[in-house]
N, CA, C and O of each residue as an XYZ file, in Angstrom:
352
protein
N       7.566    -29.589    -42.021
C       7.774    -30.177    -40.716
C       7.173    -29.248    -39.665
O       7.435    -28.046    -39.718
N       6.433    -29.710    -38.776
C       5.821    -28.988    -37.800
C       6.629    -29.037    -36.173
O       7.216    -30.065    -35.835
N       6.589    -28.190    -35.533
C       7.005    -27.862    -34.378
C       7.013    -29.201    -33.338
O       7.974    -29.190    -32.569
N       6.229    -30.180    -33.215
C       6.087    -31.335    -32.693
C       6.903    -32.375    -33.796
O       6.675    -33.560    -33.554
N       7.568    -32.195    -34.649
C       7.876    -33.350    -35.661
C       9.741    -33.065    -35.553
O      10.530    -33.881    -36.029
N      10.215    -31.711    -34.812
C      11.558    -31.417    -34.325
C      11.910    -32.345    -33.560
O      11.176    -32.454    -32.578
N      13.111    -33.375    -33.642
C      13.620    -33.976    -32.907
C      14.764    -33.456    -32.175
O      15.064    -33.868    -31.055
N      15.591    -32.288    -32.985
C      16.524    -31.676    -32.554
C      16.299    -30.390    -32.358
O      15.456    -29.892    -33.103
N      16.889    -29.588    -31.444
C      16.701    -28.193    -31.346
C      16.827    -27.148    -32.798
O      17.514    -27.277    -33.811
N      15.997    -26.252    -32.447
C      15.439    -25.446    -34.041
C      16.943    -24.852    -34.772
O      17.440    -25.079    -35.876
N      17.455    -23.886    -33.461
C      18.765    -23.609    -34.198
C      19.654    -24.434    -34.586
O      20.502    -24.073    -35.402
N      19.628    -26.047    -33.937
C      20.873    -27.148    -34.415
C      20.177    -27.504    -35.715
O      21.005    -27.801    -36.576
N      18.881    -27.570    -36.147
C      18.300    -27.587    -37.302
C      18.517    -26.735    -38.619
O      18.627    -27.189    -39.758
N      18.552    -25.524    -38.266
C      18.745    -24.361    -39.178
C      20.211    -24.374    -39.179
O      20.597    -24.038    -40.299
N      21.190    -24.625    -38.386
C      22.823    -24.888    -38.739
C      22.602    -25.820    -39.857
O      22.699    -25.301    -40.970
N      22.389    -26.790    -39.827
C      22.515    -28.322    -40.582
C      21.822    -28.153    -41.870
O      22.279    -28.559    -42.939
N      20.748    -27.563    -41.732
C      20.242    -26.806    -42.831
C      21.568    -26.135    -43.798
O      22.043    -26.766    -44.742
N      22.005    -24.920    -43.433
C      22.873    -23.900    -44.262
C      24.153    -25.231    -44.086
O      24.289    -25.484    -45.283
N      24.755    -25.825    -43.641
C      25.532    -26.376    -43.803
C      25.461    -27.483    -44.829
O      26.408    -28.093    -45.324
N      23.857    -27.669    -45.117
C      23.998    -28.264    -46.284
C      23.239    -27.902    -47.478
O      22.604    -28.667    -48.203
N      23.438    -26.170    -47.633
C      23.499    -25.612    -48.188
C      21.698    -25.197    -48.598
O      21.261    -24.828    -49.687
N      21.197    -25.346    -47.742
C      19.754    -24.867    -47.407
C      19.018    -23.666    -46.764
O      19.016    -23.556    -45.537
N      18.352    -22.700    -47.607
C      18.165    -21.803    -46.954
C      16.749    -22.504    -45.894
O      16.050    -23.456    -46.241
N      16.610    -21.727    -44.576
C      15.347    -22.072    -43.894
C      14.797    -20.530    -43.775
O      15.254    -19.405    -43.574
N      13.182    -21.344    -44.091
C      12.535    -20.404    -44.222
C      11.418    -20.289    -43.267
O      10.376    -20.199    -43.916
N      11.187    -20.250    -41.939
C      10.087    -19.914    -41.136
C       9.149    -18.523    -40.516
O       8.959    -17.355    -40.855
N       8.879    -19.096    -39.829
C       7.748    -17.926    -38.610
C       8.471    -17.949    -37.635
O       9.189    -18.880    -37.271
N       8.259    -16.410    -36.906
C       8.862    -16.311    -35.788
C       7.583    -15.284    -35.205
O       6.584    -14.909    -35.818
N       8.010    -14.979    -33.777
C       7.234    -13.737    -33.280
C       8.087    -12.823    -33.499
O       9.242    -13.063    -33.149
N       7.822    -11.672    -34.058
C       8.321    -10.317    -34.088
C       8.906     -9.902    -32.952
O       9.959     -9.266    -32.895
N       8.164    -10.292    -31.936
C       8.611     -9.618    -30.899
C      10.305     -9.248    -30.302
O      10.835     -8.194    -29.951
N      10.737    -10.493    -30.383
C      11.849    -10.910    -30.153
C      13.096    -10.705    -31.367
O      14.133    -11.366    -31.414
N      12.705     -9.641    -32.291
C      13.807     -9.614    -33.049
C      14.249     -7.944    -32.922
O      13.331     -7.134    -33.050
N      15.424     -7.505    -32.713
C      16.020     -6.421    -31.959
C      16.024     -5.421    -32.851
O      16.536     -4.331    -32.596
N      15.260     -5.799    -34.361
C      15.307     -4.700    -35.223
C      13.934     -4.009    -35.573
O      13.926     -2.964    -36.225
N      12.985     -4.497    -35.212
C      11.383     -4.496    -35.204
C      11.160     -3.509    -34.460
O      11.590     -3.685    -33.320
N      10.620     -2.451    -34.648
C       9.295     -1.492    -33.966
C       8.245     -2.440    -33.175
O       7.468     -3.140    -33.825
N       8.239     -2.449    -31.835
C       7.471     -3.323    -31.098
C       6.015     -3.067    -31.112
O       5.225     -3.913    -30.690
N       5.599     -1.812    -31.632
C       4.649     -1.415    -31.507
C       3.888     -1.692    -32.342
O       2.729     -1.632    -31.931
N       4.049     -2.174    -34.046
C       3.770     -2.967    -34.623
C       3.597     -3.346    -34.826
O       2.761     -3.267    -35.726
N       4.098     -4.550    -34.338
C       4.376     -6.208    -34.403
C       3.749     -7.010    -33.070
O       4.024     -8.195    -32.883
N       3.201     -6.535    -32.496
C       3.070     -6.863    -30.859
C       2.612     -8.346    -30.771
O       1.386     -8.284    -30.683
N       3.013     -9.706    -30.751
C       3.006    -10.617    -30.428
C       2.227    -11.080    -31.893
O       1.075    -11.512    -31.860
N       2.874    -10.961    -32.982
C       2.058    -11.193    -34.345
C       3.846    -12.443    -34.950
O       5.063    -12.377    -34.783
N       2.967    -13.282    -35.570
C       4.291    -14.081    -36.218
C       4.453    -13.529    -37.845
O       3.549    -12.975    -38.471
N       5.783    -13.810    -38.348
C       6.271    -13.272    -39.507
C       7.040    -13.838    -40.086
O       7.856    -14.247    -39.260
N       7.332    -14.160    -41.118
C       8.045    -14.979    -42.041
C       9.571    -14.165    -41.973
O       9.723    -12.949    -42.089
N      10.682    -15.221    -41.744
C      11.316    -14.810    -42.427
C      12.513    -15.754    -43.055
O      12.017    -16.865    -43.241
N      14.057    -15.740    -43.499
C      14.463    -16.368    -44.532
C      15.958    -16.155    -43.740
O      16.687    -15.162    -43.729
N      16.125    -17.482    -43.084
C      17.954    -17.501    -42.526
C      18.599    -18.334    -43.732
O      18.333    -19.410    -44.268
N      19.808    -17.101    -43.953
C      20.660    -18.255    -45.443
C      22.237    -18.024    -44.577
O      23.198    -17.982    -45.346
N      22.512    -17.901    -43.338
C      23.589    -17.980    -42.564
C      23.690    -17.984    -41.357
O      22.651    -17.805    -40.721
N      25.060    -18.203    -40.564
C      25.078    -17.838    -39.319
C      26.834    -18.159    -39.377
O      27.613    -18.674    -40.179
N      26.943    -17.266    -37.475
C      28.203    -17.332    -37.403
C      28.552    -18.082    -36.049
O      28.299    -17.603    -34.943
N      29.250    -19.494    -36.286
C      29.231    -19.625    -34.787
C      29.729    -18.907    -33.846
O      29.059    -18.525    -32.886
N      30.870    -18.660    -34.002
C      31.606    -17.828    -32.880
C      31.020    -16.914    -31.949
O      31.204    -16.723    -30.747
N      30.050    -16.250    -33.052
C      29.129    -14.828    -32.152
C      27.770    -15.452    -31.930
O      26.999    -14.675    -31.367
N      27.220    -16.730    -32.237
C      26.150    -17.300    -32.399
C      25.350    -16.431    -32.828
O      24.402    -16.117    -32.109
N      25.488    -15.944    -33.849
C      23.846    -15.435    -34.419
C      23.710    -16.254    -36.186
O      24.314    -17.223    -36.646
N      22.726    -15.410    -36.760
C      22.171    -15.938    -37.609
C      22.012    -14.672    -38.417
O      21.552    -13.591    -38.050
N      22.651    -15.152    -39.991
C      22.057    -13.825    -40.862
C      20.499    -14.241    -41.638
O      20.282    -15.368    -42.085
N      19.856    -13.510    -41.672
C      18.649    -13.375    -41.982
C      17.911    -12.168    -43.168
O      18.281    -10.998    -43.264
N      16.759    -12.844    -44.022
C      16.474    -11.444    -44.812
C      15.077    -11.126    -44.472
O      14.133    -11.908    -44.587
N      15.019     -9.826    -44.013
C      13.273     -9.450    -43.612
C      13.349     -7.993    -44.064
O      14.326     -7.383    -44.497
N      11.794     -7.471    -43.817
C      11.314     -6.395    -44.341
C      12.037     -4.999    -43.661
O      11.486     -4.900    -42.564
N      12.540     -4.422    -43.733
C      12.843     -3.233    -42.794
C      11.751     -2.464    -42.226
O      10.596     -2.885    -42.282
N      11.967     -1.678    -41.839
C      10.661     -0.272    -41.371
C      10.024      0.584    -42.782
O       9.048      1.331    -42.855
N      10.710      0.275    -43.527
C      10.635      1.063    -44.888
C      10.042      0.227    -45.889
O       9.774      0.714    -46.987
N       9.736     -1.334    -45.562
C       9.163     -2.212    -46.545
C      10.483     -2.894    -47.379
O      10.184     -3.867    -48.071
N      11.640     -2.560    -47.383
C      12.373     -2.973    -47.884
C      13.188     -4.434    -47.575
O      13.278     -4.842    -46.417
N      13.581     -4.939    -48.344
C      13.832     -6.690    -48.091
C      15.379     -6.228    -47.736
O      16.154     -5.740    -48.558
N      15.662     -6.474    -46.374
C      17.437     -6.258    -45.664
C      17.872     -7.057    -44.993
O      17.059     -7.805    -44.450
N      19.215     -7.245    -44.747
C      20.003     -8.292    -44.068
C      19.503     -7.471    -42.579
O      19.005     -6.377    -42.314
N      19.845     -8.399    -41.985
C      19.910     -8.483    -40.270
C      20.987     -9.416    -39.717
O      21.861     -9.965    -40.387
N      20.815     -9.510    -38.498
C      21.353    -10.380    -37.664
C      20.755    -10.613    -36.451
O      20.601     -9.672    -35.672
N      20.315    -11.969    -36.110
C      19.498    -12.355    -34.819
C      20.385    -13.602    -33.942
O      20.664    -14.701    -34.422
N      20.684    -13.212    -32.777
C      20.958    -14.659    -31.743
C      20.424    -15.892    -31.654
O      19.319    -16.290    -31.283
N      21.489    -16.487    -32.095
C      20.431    -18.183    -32.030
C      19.488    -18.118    -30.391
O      18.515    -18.848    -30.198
N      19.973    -17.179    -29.404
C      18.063    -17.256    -28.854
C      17.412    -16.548    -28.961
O      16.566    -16.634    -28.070
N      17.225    -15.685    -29.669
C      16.613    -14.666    -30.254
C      15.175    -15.474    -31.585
O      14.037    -15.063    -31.808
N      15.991    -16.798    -32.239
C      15.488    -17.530    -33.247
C      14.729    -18.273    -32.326
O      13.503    -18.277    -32.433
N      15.391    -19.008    -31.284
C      14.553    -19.918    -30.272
C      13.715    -19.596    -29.774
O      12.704    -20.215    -30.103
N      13.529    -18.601    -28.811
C      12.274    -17.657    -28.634
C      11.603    -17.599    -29.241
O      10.686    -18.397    -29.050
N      11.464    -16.634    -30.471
C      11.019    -16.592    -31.629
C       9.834    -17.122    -32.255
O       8.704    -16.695    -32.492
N      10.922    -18.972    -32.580
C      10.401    -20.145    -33.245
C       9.330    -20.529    -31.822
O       8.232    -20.988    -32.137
N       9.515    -20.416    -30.813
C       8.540    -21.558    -29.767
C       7.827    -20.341    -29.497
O       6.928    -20.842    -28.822
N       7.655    -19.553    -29.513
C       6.490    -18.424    -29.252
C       5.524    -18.129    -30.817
O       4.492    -17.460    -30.874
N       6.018    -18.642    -31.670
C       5.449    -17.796    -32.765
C       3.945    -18.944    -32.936
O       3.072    -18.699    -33.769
């Protein structure tokens, strides 16, 4: 599904997703994720893999590369994902 083929907002998408028991797997811009070396990543998109979230705190658990190459949990703000998703 492509960015024009969203009828509903990305994060009400990726809820409905894990709620029915779906991991989502997209691109985002680096930029916007609070665990990234900016210097890096500087307006470059990157895969990564949400298999949760919490409403209460609205974020989203996620698995990406660390600084070390290593595959680690995170946590990003559903606008942190929104950003993200419409910039990437």
């Amino acid at each position: 599904m492509t960015k024009e083929e969203m009828t509903i907002p990305i994060d009400r998408f990726v809820i409905n997703c894990i709620d029915n028991q779906q991991y989502f797997y997209t691109y985002i811009n680096h930029t916007v994720l609070p665990y990234k070396n900016k210097e890096f990543v500087e307006g470059k998109a990157h895969d990564i893999l949400i298999y949760g979230y919490e409403w209460t705190e609205r974020s989203f658990h996620v698995l990406d590369f660390d600084s070390e190459s290593r595959y680690s949990n995170f946590v990003i703000t559903f606008d942190d994902l929104i950003k993200g998703y419409e910039t990437a």
